[in-house]
SELO-366731 format. One line per 10 residues: number of its first residue (from 1); for each residue y, z, x of C-alpha. Coordinates in Angstrom, 1 decimal, always signed. Each point is the difference from the previous one (the first is absolute). Example, Ala and Ser with C-alpha at 12.3 -4.5 7.8 and 13.67 -1.06 7.14 Angstrom:
1	-4.5:+7.8:+12.3 | +3.4:-0.7:+1.4
# end
This chain:
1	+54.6:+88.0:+97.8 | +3.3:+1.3:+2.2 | -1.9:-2.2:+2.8 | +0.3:-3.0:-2.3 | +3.6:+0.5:-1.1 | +0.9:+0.6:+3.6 | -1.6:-3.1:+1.3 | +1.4:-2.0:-2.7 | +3.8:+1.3:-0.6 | +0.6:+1.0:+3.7
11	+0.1:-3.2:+1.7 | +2.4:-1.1:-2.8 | +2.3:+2.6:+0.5 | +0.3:-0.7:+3.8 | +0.4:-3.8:-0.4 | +3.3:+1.5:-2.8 | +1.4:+2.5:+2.8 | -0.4:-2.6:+2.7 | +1.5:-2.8:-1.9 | +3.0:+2.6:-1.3
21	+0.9:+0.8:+3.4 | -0.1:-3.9:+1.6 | +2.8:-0.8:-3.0 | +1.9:+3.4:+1.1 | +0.0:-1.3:+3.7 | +1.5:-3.2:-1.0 | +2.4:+0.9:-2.1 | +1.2:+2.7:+2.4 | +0.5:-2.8:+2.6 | +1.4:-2.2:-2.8
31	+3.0:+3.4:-0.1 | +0.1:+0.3:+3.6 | +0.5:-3.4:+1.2 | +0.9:-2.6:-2.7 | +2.5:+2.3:-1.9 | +1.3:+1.5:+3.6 | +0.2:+3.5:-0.4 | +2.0:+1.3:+2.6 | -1.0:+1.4:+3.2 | -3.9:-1.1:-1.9
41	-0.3:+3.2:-1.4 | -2.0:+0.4:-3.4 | +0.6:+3.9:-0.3 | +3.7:-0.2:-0.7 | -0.3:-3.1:-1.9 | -2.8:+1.9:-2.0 | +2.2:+3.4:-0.5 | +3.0:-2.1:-1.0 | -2.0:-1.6:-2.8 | -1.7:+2.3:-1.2
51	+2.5:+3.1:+0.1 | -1.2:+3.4:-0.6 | +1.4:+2.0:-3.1 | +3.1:+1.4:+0.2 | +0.1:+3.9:+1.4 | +0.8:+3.2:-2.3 | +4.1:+0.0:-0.1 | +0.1:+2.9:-2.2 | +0.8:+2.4:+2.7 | +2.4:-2.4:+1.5
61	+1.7:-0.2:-3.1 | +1.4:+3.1:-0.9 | +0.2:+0.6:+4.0 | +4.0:+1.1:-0.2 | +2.5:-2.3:+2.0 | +1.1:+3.1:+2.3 | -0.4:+3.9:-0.2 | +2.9:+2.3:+0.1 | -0.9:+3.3:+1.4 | +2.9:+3.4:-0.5
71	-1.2:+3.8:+1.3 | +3.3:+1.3:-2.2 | +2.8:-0.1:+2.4 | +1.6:-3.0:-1.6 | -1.2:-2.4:+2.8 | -2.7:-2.8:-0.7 | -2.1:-2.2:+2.2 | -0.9:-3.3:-1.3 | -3.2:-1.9:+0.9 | -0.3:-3.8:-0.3
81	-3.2:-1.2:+2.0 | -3.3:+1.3:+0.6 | +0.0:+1.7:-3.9 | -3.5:-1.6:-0.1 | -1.0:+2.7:+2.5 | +2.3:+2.7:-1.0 | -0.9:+3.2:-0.2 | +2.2:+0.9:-2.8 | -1.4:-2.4:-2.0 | -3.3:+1.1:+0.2
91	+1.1:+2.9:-1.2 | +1.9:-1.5:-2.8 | -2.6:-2.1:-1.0 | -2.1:+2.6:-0.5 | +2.4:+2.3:-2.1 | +1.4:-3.1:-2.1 | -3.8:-0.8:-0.9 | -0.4:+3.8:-0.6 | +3.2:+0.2:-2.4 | -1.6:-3.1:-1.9
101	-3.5:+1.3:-0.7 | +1.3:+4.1:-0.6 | +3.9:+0.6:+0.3 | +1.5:+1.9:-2.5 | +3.4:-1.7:-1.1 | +3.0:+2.7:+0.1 | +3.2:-2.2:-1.1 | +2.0:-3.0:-0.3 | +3.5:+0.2:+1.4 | +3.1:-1.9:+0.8
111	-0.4:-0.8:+3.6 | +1.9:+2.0:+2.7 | -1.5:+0.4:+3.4 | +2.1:+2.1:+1.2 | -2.3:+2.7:-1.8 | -3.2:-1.2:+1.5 | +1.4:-0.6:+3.7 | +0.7:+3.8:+0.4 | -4.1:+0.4:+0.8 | -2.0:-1.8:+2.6
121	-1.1:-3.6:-1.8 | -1.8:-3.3:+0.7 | +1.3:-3.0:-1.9 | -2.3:-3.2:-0.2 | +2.5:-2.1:-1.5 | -0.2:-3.3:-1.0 | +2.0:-3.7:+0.1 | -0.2:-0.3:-3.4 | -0.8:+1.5:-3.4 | -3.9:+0.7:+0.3
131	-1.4:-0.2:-3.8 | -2.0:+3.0:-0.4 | -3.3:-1.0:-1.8 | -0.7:-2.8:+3.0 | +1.3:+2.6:+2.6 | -3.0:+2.5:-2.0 | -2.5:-2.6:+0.0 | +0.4:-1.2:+3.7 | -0.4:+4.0:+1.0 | -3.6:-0.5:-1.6
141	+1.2:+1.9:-3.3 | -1.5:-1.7:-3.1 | +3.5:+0.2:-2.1 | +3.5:+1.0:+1.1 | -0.4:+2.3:-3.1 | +1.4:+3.0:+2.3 | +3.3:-1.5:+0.6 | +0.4:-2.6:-3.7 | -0.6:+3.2:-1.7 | +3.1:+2.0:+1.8
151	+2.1:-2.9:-0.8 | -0.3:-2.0:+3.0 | +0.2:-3.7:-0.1 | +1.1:-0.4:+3.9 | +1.5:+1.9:+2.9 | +1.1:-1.0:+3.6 | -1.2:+3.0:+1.9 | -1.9:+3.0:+0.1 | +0.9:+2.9:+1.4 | -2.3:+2.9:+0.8
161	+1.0:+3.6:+1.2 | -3.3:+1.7:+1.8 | -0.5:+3.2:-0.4 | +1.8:+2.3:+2.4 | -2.7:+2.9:-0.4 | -3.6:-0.8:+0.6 | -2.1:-0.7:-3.5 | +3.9:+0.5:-2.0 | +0.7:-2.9:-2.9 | +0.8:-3.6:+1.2
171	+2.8:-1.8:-1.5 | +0.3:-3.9:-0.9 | +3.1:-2.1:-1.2 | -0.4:-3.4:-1.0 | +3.2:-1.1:+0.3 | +2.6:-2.9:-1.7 | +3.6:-0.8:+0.7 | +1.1:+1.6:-3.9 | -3.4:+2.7:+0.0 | -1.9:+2.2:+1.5
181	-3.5:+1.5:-1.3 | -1.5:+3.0:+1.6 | -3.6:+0.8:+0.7 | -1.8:+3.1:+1.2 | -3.4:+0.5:+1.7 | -2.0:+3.4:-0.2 | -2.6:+1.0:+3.1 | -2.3:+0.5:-2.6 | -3.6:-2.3:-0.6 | -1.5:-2.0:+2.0
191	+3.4:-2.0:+1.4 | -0.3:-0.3:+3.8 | +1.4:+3.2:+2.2 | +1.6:-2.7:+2.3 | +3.2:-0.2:-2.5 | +0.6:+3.1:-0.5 | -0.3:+1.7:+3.3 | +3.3:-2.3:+0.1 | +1.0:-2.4:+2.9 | +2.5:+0.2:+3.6
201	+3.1:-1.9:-1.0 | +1.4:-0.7:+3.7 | +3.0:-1.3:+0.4 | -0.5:-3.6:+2.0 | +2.9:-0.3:+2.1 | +3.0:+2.4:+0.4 | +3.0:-2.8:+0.9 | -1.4:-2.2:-2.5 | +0.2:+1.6:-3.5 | +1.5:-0.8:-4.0
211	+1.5:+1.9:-2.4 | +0.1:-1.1:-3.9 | +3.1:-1.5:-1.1 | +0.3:+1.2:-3.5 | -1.3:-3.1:-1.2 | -3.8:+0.2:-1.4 | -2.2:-0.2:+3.3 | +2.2:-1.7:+2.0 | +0.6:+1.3:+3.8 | +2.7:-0.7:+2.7
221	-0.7:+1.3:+3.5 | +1.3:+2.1:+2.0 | -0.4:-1.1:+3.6 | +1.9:+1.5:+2.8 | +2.9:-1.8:+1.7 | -1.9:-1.3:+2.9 | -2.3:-1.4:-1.9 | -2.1:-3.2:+1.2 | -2.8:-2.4:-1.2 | -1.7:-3.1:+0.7
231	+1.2:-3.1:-2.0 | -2.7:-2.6:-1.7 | -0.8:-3.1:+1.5 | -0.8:-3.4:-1.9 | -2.4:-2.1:+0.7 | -1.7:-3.2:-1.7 | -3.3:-0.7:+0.7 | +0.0:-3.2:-2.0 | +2.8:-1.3:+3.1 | -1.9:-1.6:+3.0
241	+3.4:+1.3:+1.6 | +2.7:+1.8:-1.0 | +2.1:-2.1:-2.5 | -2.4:-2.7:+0.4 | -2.8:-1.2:-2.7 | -2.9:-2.8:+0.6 | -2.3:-1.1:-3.0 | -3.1:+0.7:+2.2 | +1.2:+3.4:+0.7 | +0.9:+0.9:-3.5
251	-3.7:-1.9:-1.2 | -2.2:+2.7:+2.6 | +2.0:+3.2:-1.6 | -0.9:-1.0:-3.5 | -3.5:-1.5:+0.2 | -1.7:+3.4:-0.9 | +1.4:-0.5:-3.5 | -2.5:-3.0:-0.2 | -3.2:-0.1:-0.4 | -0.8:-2.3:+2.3
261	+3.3:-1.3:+2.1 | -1.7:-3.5:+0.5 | +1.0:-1.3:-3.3 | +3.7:+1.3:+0.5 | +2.5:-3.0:-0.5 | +3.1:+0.8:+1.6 | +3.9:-1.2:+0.2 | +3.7:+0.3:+0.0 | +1.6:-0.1:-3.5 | +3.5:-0.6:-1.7
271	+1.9:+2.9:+1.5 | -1.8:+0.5:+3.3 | -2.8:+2.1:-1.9 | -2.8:+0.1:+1.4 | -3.5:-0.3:-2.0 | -3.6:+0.2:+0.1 | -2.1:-0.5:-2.9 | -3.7:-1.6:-0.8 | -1.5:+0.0:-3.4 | +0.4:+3.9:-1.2
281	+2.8:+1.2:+1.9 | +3.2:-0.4:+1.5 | +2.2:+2.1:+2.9 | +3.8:-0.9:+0.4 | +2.1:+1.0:+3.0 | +3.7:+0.1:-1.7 | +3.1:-0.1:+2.2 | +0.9:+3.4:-1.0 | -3.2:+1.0:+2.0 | -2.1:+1.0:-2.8
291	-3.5:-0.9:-0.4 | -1.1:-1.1:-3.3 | -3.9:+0.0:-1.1 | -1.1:-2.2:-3.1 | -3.7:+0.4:-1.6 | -1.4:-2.3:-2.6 | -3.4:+1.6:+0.1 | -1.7:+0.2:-3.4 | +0.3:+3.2:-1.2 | -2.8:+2.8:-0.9
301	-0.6:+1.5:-3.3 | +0.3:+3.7:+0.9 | +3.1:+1.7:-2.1 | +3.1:+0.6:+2.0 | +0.0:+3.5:+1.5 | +2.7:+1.6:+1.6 | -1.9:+1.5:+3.1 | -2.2:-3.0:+0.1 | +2.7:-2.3:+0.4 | +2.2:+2.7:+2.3
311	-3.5:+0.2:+2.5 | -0.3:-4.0:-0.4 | +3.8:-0.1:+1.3 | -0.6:+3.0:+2.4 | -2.9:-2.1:+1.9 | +1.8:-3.0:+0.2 | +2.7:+1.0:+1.7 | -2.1:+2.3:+2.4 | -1.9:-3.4:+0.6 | +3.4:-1.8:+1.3
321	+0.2:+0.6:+3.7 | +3.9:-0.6:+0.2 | +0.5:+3.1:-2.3 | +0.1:+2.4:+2.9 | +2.4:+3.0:-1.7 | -1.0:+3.0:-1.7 | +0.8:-0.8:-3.4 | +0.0:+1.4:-3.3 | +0.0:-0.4:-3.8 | +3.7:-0.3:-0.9
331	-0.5:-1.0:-4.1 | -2.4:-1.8:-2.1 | +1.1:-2.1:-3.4 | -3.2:-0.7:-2.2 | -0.3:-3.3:-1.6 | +3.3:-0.9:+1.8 | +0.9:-3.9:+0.6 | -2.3:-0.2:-3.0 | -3.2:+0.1:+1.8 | -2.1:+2.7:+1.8
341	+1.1:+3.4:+1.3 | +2.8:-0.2:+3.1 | +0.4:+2.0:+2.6 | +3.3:+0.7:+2.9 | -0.8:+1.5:+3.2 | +2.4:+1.1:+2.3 | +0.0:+1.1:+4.0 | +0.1:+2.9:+1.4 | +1.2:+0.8:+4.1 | +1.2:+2.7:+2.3
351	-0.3:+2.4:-3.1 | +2.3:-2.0:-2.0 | -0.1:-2.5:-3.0 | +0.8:-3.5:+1.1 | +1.6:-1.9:-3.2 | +1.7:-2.5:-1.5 | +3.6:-0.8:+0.5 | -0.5:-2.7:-3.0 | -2.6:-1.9:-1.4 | -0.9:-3.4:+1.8
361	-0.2:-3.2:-2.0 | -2.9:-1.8:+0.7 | +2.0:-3.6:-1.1 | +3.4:-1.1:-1.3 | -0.8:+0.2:-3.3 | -2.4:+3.2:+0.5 | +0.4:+2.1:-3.3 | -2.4:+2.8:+1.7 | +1.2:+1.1:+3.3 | -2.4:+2.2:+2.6
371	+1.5:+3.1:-0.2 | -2.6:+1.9:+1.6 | -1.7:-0.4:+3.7 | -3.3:-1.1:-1.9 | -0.4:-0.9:-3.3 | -3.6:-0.6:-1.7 | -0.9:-1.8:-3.4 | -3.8:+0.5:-1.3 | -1.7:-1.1:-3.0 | -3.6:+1.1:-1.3
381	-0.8:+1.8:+3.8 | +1.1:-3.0:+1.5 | +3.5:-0.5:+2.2 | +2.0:-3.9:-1.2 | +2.8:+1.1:+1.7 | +1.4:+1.6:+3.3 | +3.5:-0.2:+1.3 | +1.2:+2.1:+3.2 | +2.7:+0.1:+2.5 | -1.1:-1.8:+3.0
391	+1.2:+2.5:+2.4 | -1.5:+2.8:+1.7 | +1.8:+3.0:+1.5 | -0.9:+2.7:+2.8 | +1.8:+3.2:+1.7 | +2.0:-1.3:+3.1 | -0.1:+3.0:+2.0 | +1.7:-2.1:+3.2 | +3.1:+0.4:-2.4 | +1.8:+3.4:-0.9
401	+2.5:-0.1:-3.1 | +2.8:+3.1:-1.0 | +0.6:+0.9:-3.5 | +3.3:+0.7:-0.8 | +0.3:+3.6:-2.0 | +1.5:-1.4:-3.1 | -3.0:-2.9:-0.5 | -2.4:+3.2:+0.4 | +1.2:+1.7:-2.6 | -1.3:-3.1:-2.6
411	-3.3:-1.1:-0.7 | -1.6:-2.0:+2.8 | -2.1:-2.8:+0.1 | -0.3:-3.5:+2.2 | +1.1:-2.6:-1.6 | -1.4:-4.0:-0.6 | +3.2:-2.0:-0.2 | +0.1:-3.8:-1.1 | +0.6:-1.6:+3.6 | -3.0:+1.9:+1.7
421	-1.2:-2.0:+3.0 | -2.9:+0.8:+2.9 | +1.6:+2.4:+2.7 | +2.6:+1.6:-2.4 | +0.4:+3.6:+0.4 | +0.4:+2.0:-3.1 | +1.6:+3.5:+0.3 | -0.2:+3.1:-2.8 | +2.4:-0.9:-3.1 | +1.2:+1.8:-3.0
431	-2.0:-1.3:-2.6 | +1.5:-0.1:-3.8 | -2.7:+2.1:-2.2 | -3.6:+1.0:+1.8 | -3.0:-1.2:-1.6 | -1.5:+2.4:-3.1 | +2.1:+2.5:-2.0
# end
C-alpha cells in the first residue's frame, strides 16, 4: 500500500517542486534585470521589501536623556553619551524596576533638592514629563499601580540615593518641577544583593564639574579659568561638496527609503525643493536643509501602541545611514497632528546636548516648524512621516576653544542656529532652560 502511494503521489510532487522553482528563477531574473536592482543584488532588494518587525524599544524608552551623578560635596558630573552602556544605569534600572514591583512609598513633598543633594545620588532624568503607567509598563511591570496609587501622574526624573552601609535601606524620588514623592527599599526578600551592597559614585572629571542653581535640576558648571574644548563641526552629507547640491547626489542618499529605487521619479520643484516620489512615497530635500519623508502605505489593523509605534520610529531612524549622532528621546505627543503617536529626538556630542536655537520652517507658509534634530510620525506600527535636520556634526579636535568664566557659570549646550552651513564651527553656548525639569 505505502509502495503504491509512493509510486503514485511522488512523481507528482517532484514535477510541483520542479515546476515552483523554474517560475522562482524567472521571476528572480525578471527583479534583477528588467526592474534594475542596483548593483543586481536580490538580498537588499528582498530585506527592503520585506522588512523585519520592528525591535523591543521599551528599554530605549524610558533610557533617561543624561545621568547626573553627586557624592555630597555639592559638585555634580553630568553624562550625555554612552548612557546605553552606563554603568549607573544598570544600576538604576535595576532599583527603579525593584521600587515598582516592592517599594514601600514614605511621602509626598513639595520639591526641594537641596535636601536630597546632601547624600551621594544618581539622577536619570528625563527631557520631558515621563507619564508613569507607560514608564511602569515599558519596565515590564503589568500596571504603573505602584506610582498612580502614590499620586503620580508624571515626573521628569528619578533620583536614587544607594545605600552608604552595605545591605542598609535604598532610597528613590520620583521627581516633578512642583513635587517630589519618596520611596524606600528594605534588604529584605528575595530583591537582588547587587542594590543594596550600594554602588562607587566617582567623580568623572575634576576641572569639569556643575553645581545646582537653585532652579529644580538645573546645573551650571564650574570649569576652571583655563579651560578648553573642542568645537563641533557641520557637515552635510546630502552636499556632493560643501555648499553645493546635485539631484543625482541627493537621489543615492535617499534611495534606502524606497523599496526599490528603480521606480524613483525625480526633479527640481517650485522653490528649488528637491523631490523623489513613486507610487507610496515621497522624500523632499527643502532649502532649509531638512529632509522630509512621506508614506502612503495602507495602513495595518493592529491598535496604536505607544512602545509599538516608539520601536517602529526607533528602527527607522537607526535604518537611515545619514543619522550618524548619538541621539535620544527628547518628547513624544500622542495622537498629535491628529494622526499616530510623534516622536522628537535630539543629539547628543562631546558630553553635551546639541539643540535648537529655533524651530525650522519647512516652507513659507509652514504652520509646523522642526524644532527638534529628528522628528518621527507613526501610525498603527507604521512611520508616514520623518522630518530631520540634514546636517551632521563631529568633535573637531584640530580646533581648541576658551570659555570665558562668566558663560561657565550658565547652563551649557551647542547650539543649532537658523543659518547653519557645512564647515561651520559651533562653540559651547548658554542655552535658555535645559531639557526636563
Amino acid at each position: 500500500m505505502l509502495d503504491t502511494i509512493r509510486n503514485r503521489y511522488f512523481p507528482v510532487a517532484k514535477s510541483l517542486a520542479i515546476t515552483g522553482l523554474a517560475a522562482l528563477s524567472i521571476f528572480l531574473t525578471v527583479q534583477l534585470w528588467l526592474v534594475h536592482i542596483p548593483n543586481h543584488s536580490f538580498f537588499p532588494y528582498l530585506a527592503a521589501r520585506f522588512t523585519s518587525a520592528a525591535p523591543d524599544g521599551a528599554s530605549d524608552f524610558v533610557r533617561p536623556f543624561r545621568i547626573i551623578s553627586g557624592t555630597g560635596d555639592g559638585y555634580f558630573d553630568i553624562t550625555y553619551n554612552g548612557i546605553s552602556d552606563s554603568q549607573y544605569w544598570d544600576y538604576g534600572k535595576n532599583v527603579i524596576t525593584t521600587v515598582l514591583q516592592s517599594g514601600h512609598f514614605i511621602a509626598q513633598m513639595e520639591t526641594d533638592m537641596s535636601r536630597i543633594f546632601t547624600e551621594p545620588v544618581l539622577i536619570f532624568q528625563y527631557a520631558f514629563n515621563m507619564d508613569s503607567t507607560i514608564f511602569a509598563q515599558a519596565l515590564g511591570q503589568r500596571t504603573g499601580a505602584t506610582l498612580t496609587d502614590a499620586g503620580i501622574a508624571n515626573f521628569c526624573a528619578v533620583v536614587v540615593v544607594p545605600p552608604q552601609i552595605p545591605n542598609s535601606p535604598l532610597v528613590a524620588y520620583f521627581v516633578r518641577e512642583d513635587y517630589t514623592w519618596q520611596f524606600a527599599l528594605a534588604p529584605t526578600g528575595r530583591r537582588a544583593l547587587e542594590i543594596f551592597n550600594g554602588i562607587d559614585i566617582v567623580p568623572l572629571n575634576s576641572y569639569r564639574r556643575f553645581v545646582a542653581t537653585g532652579e529644580t535640576l538645573v546645573f551650571a558648571p564650574r570649569f576652571h579659568e583655563n579651560f578648553e574644548y573642542h568645537p563641533v563641526l557641520v557637515a552635510n552629507p546630502y552636499e556632493n561638496h560643501p555648499g553645493s547640491l546635485s539631484l543625482t547626489f541627493i537621489r543615492r542618499q535617499v534611495e534606502h527609503f524606497f523599496d526599490n529605487p528603480a521606480t524613483i521619479n525625480h526633479g527640481i520643484g517650485t522653490g528649488e525643493i528637491y523631490t523623489f516620489n513613486n507610487r507610496t512615497t515621497v522624500v523632499r530635500y527643502l532649502p532649509t536643509n531638512i529632509v522630509e519623508y512621506v508614506s502612503f502605505r495602507t495602513m495595518g489593523r493592529n491598535p496604536t501602541n505607544i512602545i509599538s509605534d516608539f520601536s517602529a520610529a526607533l528602527a527607522f531612524v537607526n535604518s537611515d545611514p545619514n543619522v550618524t549622532n548619538e541621539f535620544f528621546l527628547a518628547g513624544y505627543d500622542r495622537h498629535g497632528h491628529g494622526r499616530g503617536n510623534v516622536f522628537w529626538f535630539d543629539y547628543v556630542i562631546g558630553n553635551f546636548p546639541l539643540v535648537f536655537e529655533e524651530g525650522r520652517a519647512t516652507g513659507p507658509e509652514c504652520n509646523a516648524p522642526l524644532r527638534h534634530a529628528i522628528e518621527v510620525v507613526v501610525e498603527r506600527g507604521r512611520v508616514i512621516r520623518y522630518r530631520k535636520i540634514a546636517h551632521i556634526f563631529h568633535i573637531d579636535t584640530s580646533y581648541n576653544n576658551r570659555l570665558m568664566p562668566a558663560i561657565a557659570e550658565q547652563p551649557l549646550g551647542f547650539v543649532i542656529g537658523p543659518g547653519l552651513r557645512s564647515n561651520d564651527h559651533i562653540g559651547l553656548q548658554v542655552i535658555e532652560a535645559e531639557q526636563g525639569g
